[in-house]
Every structure is written in structure tokens, then in C-alpha cells.
Phi, psi and omega in degrees: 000159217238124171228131192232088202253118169248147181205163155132357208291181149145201181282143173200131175286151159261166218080010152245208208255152182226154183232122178253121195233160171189136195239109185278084177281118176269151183261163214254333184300289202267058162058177179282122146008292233275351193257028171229150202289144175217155195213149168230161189208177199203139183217121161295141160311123165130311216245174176248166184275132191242136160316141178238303188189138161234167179229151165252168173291338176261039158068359182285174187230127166240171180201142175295178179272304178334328206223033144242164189097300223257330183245156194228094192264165193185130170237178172219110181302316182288318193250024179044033170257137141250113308174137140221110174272113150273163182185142201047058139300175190207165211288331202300304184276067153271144199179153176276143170224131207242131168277128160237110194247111190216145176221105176042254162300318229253092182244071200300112164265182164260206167258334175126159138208156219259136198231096190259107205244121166236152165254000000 
């Protein structure tokens, strides 16, 4: 079974900072941690859900134009982690933001967790 945990979310003023963590547990059935592309995305009520960063399992990197200079995806292979560190938030990325762990069919989400940047 596919257990997928996002944590780091909350209230942030803007122009700081969020640290996004997100931990993959995999069954041995469906391959290593280390062979799966991971993403975080962001979503408005209402709206579909958008790229935010991605890692591929070979480390390229994409970013949305919003997020790039301000945000940072990074995994640890060793601890089934993906990271997306924000910094200089705006009121703009408030937003639900979702882990995505996918190899090819094998396409995984989180739940989601909520990312609030207010004064």
C-alpha cells in the first residue's frame, strides 16, 4: 500500500518562508523510491491543479515561471523525501499544494496540505 504524507504547510507572512516535505512509503511491488519522478502542484477551489517543481528520478528539474528564483525541489532518496522550500512568498501562493510520486502508470498523490501566506 501507497502512503504518501505532506507536512511543513501553515500561515506565513509575506515574504517568508515554507519548508514542504513530503515522504513516500512504497510497497517493494511497485520499484524504489529513487525510480520515481516527484512533484509538488498547487491548487485553487475551483481551479485545476498546476505545476509548481518537479525532480525527475535523474535530478533534471523543472519549475513553473511563478517559482522560479523563489522556490527550491530537492529529494533525498535515502529518506523517500521531497522538499520544495519556498521563500519570498506572496499573498498569490496561497494555495492547497499536493505531492506527486509517479513512474510512469504508477501515479500517486498526497492529500494535499494547505499553504497560507497573510499579514
Amino acid at each position: 500500500q501507497v502512503h504518501i504524507v505532506e507536512s511543513g504547510g501553515g500561515l506565513v507572512q509575506p515574504g517568508g518562508s515554507l519548508r514542504l516535505s513530503c515522504t513516500a512509503s512504497l510497497p517493494i511491488s511497485l520499484g524504489y523510491f529513487e525510480g520515481y519522478h516527484l512533484a509538488w502542484y498547487r491548487q485553487l477551489p475551483g481551479e485545476q491543479r498546476n505545476l509548481v517543481a518537479r525532480i525527475t528520478a535523474g535530478a533534471r528539474l523543472t519549475y513553473a515561471d511563478f517559482a522560479k528564483g523563489r522556490f527550491i525541489i530537492s529529494r533525498d532518496n535515502a529518506k523517500n523525501e521531497v522538499v520544495l522550500q519556498m521563500n519570498s512568498l506572496k499573498p498569490e501562493d496561497t494555495a492547497d499544494y499536493f505531492c506527486n510520486v509517479e513512474r510512469g502508470s504508477a501515479d500517486f498523490w498526497g492529500k494535499g496540505i494547505q499553504v497560507t501566506v497573510s499579514s
